[in-house]
C-alpha positions in Angstrom: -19.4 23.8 8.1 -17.7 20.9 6.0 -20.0 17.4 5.6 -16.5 15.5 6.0 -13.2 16.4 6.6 -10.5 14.1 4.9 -6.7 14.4 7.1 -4.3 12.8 5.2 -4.5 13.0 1.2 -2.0 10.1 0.0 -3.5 6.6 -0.9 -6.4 6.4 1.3 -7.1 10.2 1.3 -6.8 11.2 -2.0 -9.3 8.1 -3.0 -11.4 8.9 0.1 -11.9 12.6 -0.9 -12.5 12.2 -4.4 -15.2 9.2 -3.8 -16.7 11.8 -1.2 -16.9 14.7 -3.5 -18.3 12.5 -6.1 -21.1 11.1 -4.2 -22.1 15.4 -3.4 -20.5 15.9 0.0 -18.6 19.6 0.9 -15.6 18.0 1.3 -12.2 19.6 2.6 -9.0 17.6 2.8 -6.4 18.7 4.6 -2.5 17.5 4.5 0.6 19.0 6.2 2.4 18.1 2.5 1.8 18.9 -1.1 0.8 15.6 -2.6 2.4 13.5 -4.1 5.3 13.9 -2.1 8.0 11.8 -0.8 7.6 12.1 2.9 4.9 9.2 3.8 3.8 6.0 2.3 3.2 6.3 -1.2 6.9 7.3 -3.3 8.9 5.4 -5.7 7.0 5.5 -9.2 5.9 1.8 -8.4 4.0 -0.3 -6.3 2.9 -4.5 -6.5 -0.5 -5.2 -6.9 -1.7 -8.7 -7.1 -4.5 -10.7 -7.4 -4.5 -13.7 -5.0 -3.4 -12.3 -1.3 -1.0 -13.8 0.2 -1.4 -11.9 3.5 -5.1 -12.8 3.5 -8.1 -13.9 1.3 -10.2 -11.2 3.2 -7.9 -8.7 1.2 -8.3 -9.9 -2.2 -12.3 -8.4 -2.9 -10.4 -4.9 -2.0 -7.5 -5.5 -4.6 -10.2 -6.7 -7.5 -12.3 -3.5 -6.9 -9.3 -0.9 -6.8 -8.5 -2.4 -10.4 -12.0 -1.9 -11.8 -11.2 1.5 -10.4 -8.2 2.5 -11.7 -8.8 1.2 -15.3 -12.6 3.8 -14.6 -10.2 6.7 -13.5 -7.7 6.0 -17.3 -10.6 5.9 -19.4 -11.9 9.1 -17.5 -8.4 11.3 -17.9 -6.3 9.5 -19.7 -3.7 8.5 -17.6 -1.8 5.3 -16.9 -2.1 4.1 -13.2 -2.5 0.4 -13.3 0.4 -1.8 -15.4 -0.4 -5.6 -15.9 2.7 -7.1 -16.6 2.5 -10.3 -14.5 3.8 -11.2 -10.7 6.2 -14.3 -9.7 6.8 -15.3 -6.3 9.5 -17.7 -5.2 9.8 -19.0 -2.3 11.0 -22.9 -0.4 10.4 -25.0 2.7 13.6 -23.5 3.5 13.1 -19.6 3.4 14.9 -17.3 6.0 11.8 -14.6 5.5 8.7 -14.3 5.1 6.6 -11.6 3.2 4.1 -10.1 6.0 2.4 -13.1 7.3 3.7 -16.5 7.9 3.5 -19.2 5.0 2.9 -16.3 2.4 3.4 -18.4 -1.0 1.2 -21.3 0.3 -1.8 -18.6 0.9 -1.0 -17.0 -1.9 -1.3 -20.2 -3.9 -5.0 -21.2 -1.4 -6.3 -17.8 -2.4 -6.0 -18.1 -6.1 -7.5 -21.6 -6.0 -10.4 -20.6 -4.1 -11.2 -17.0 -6.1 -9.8 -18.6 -9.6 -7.4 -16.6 -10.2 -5.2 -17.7 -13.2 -1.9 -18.8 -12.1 0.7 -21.2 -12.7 3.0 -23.2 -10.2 6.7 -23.5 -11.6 9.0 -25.5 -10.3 13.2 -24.9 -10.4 13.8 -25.9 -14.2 10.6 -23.9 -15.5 11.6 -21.0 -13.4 15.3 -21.4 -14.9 14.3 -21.4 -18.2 11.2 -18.6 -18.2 13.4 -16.7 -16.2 17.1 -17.1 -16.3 18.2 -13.6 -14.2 17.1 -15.5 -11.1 19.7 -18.0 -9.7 17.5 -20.2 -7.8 17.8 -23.2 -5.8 16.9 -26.9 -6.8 14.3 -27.2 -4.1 13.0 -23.4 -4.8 9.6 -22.8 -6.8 7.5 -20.3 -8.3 4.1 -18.9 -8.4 3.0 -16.6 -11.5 0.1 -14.9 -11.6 -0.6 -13.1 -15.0 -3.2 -11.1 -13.8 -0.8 -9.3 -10.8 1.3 -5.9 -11.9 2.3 -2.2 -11.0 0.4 0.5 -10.1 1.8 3.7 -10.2 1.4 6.0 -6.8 1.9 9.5 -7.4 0.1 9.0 -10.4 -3.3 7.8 -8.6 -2.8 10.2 -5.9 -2.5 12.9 -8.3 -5.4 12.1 -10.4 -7.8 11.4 -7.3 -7.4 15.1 -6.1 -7.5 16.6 -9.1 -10.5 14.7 -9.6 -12.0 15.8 -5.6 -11.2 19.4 -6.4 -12.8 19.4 -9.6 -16.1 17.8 -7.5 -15.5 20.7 -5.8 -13.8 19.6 -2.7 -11.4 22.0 -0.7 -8.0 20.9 -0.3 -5.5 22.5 1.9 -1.8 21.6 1.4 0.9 22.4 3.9 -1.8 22.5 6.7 -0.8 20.4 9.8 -3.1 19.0 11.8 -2.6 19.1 16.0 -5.2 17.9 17.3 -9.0 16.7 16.5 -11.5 16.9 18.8 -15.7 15.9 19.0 -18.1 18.7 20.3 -21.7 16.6 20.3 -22.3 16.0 16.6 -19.2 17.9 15.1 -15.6 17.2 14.9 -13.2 20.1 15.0 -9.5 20.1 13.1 -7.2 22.3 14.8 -4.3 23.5 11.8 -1.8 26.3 11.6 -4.4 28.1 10.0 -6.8 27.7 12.1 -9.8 25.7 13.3 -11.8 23.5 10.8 -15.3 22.1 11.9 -16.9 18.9 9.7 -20.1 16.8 10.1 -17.6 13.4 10.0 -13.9 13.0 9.8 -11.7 10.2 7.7 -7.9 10.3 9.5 -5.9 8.6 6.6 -2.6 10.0 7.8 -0.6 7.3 8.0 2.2 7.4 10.1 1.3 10.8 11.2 -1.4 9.5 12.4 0.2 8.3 15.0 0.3 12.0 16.5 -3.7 11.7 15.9 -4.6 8.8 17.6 -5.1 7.8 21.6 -2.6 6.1 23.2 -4.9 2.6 23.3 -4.5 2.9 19.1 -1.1 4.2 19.0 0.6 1.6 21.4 -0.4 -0.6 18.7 1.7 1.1 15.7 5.8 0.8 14.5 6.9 3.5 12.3 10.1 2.1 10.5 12.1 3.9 7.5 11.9 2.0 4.4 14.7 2.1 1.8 13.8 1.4 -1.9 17.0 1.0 -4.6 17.7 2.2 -8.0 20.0 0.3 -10.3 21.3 0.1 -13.8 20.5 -3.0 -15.0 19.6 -5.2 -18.7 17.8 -7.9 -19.6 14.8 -7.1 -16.9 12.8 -5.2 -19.4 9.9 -7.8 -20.0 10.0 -9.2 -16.3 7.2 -9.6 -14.9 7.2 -8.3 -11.0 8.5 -10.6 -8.3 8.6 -11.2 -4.6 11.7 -13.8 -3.5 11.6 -15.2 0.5 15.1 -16.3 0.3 16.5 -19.3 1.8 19.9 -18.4 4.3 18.9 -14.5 4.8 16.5 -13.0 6.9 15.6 -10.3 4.2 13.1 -11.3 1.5 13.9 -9.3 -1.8 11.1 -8.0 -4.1 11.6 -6.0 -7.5 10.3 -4.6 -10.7 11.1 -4.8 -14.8 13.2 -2.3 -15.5 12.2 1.6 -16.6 14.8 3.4 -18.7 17.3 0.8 -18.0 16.8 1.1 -14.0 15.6 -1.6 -12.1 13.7 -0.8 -9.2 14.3 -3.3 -6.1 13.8 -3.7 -2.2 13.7 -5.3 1.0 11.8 -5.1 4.2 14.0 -3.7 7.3 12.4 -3.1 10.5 15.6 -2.3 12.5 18.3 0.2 10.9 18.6 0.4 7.5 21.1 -0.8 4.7 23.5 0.7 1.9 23.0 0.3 -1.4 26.3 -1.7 -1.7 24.9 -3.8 1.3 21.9 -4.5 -0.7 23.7 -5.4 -3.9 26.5 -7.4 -2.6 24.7 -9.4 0.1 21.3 -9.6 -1.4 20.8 -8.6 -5.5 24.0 -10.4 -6.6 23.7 -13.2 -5.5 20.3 -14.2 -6.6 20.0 -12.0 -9.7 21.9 -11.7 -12.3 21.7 -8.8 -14.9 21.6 -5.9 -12.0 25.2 -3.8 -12.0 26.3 -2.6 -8.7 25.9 1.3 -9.7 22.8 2.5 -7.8 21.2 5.7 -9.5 19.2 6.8 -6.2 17.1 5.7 -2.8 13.8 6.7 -1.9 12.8 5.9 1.8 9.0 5.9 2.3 7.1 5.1 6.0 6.0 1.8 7.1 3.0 2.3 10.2 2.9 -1.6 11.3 -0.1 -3.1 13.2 1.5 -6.0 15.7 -0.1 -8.4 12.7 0.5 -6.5 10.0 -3.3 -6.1 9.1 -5.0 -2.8 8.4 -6.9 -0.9 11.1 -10.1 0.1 9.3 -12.6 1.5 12.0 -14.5 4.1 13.8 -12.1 6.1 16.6 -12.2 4.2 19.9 -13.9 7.8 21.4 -15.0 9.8 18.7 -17.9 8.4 16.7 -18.0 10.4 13.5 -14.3 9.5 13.2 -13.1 7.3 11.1 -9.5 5.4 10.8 -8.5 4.0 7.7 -4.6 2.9 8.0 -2.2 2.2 9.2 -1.7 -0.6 6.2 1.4 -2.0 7.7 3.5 -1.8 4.1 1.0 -3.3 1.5 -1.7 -1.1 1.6 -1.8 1.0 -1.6 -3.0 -2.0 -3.8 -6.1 -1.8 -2.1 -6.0 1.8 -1.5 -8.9 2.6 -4.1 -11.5 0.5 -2.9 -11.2 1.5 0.4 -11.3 5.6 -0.5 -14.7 4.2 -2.1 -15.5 1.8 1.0 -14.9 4.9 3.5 -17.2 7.3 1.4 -19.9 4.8 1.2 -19.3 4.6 5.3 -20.2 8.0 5.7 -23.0 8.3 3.0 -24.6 5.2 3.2 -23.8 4.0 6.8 -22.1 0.7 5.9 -19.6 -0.2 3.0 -20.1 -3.0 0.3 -17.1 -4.7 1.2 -16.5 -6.7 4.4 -14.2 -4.8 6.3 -14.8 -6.7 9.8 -11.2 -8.0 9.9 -9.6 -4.6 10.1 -11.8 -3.8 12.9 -9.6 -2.4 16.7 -11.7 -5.0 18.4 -9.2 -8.1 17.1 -6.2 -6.5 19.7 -8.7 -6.2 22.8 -7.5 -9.0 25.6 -9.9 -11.5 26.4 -11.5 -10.4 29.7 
């Protein structure tokens, strides 16, 4: 028998199985993929991480952590996950979108005030002359956060497992998971290859999770298809990354400096999806200037949405040596360290450091 069985091994797995194996536990992880792959929630060489949290301030001792533990997992092999290159946000009274969570720039802006978090507010001439490539408005300003960056997600997926199977952890690629069950003090994983039995469970899977969970939990989760674009660009080299809620459009637009002479930008669609000449001739041209209309590739990765676009951090509503970390509702991999450590300490310890109250299931019960 397993002490913990980890189903799902992208961003919360691969950190939840590695912190378990760590901390001693026989730990087998178990993923219907080979990760990193490009079928869930963690592709596209980059993701934002930042420092003040815009979608809340409850969210911003999980982004701190997973930074002290990234720059604890270069020094320990030598790779480069975490990129600080500075973040700008723009935004208006007037924006037509909003990033997660209504008033996103002004929380962001309340959040580094109250952790002091360096920043600097910029109005439409500084953000003009710092950064010409974006065309914005008179009444538009800026929030820059030296602190904020990249981290890069295949990289930190690939480096937690190698680091849980070197602690000695099991790990089972192209093993689907059908069902999972709780027999008294055991929890049983029914695979293709068979029947799996563990002390405790983490289900990470992220939108497959979906096929996991009881219909109370699932009711509550949108899958959408995400697009992220690829195009040749110059002069975005030294750009810091950025996060635009644009005034007229009901898209936001958010981006990174440029890799090889690519730039790497998106959107946020949660009905259909859009071409790349779509997304350049309605939303990159206009605003940015710099970015040619030749788009090298897509990669689609999953959104699983909560209806507030918080996490759902919990025990299973049935099974109590179950736990649920995700869905993360798009902006969950910044955070995605700390909470592979907050789950092991869960299961060791009985409680994690951090507060994760917020993400509890309880928040979408109905008043009786």
């Amino acid at each position: 028998m397993h002490d913990v069985a980890v189903i799902g091994l992208g961003a919360m797995g691969s950190a939840a199985a590695w912190q378990l194996a760590k901390r001693g536990r026989r730990v087998i992880g178990l993923d219907r993929y080979e990760p990193p792959h490009a079928y869930g929630s963690h592709c596209g060489e980059s993701r934002i991480t930042r420092i003040a949290i815009g979608e809340g301030e409850q969210y911003v001792p999980l982004v701190a952590r997973s930074h002290e533990i990234w720059r604890e997992l270069e020094e320990e092999t030598g790779e480069t996950l975490l990129e600080i290159r500075g973040g700008l946000w723009i935004s208006s009274a007037k924006r037509g979108s909003e990033v997660h969570v209504a008033d996103f720039f002004n929380k962001t802006l309340a959040a580094a005030r109250r952790f002091k978090t360096a920043h600097e507010v910029l109005d439409a001439e500084a953000l003009r002359r710092r950064f010409p490539v974006f065309k914005v408005k008179d009444d538009e300003q800026g929030y820059y956060e030296p602190g904020a960056g990249l981290v890069r997600p295949e990289a930190c997926v690939r480096t937690q497992l190698t680091l849980a199977a070197r602690a000695g952890a099991q790990l089972h690629f192209g093993a689907p998971v059908h069902r999972i069950s709780q027999r008294g003090s055991e929890v049983v994983i029914e695979t293709d290859r068979g029947e799996h039995v563990a002390q405790q469970a983490v289900l990470a899977a992220g939108a497959g999770a979906v096929d996991l969970l009881p219909p109370e939990v699932t009711r509550l989760l949108t899958v959408t298809r995400q697009t992220q674009y690829w195009f040749e660009a110059k002069g975005h080299e030294e750009l810091p990354v950025w996060i635009w809620e644009l005034q007229e459009r009901k898209h936001g637009l958010y981006g990174f400096p440029s890799r090889g002479g690519l730039v790497k930008v998106a959107t946020e669609v949660f009905a259909g999806e859009i071409t790349p000449q779509y997304m350049f001739e309605s939303l990159v041209m206009p605003h940015i200037a710099g970015i040619t209309s030749t788009s090298v590739k897509t990669v689609q990765c999953l959104y699983t949405q909560t209806p507030d676009f918080h996490f759902i951090i919990d025990r299973h509503p049935t099974m109590d040596r179950v736990l649920v970390a995700s869905p993360c509702s798009g902006h969950g991999f910044k955070h995605s360290a700390a909470i592979g450590e907050s789950l092991a300490q869960w299961v060791v310890e009985g409680r994690p450091a951090l507060d994760l109250a917020s993400f509890a299931l309880r928040r979408f019960q109905s008043p009786r």
